[in-house]
N, C-alpha and C positions, 0 to 999 in steps of 0.2 A: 748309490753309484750306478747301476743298471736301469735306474729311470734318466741318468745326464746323457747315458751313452744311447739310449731311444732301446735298448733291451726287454725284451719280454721272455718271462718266464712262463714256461706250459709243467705243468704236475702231471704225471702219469699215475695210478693205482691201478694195481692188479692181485688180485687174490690165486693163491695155489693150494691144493694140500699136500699136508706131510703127514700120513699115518704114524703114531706111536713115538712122535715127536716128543708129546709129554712124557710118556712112559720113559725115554730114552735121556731127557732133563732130568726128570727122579732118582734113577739110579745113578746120573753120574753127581747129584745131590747128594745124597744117603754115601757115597763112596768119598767124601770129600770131606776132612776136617774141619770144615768152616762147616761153623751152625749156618740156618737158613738166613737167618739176621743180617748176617755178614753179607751173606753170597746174594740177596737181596740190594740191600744195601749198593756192592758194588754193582750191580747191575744198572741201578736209580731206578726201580720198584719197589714197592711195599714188600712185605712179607707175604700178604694176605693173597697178592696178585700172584706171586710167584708159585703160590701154592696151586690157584686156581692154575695156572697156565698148564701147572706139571697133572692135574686133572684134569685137562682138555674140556673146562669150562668156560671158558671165553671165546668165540668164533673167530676172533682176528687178533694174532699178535704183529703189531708194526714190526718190520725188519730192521730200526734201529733198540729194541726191546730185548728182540734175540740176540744180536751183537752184545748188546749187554751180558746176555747169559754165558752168552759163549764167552766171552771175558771172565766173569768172574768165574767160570768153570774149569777156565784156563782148556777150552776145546773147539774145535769147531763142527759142525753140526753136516757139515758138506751142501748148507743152503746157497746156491748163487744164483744171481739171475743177470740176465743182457738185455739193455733195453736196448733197441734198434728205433732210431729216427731218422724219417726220411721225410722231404716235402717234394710236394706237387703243386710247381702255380699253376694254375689255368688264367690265360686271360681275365676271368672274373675277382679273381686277386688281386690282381696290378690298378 
């Protein structure tokens, strides 16, 4: 549909950190009646990834990953971000 209408889509990525993020996933883990299976599961990660996360062995978790977490943890984390777009023609554009 966004190729009929002549649309283009631009991706943005940007990386941030969050100190003690994992730390803060594990205990509200361990404090939650749902085995990891579960709280995995509803995430839509493994077990094994979740684990890693909550050991801040992975450098990048995508922000539809942590939604997830926060979901199945039933919390939010206070991650947000603002993407701001703006454009500039110059002449050399047109």
């Amino acid at each position: 549909m966004l190729m009929e209408l002549g649309l283009m889509q631009v991706t943005f990525t940007f990386n941030r950190e969050f100190p003690g993020l994992g730390n803060r996933i594990k205990e509200l883990r361990e404090s939650s009646p749902k085995p990891l299976t579960l709280l995995a599961a509803e995430a839509g990660i493994s077990a094994t990834h979740w684990n890693r996360i909550e050991n801040e062995r992975v450098q990048y978790v995508p922000i539809e990953t942590l939604r997830g977490i926060e979901k199945a943890l039933g919390s939010d984390f206070g991650i947000e971000y603002e993407v701001v777009i703006t454009s500039k023609n110059s002449p050399s554009d047109e």
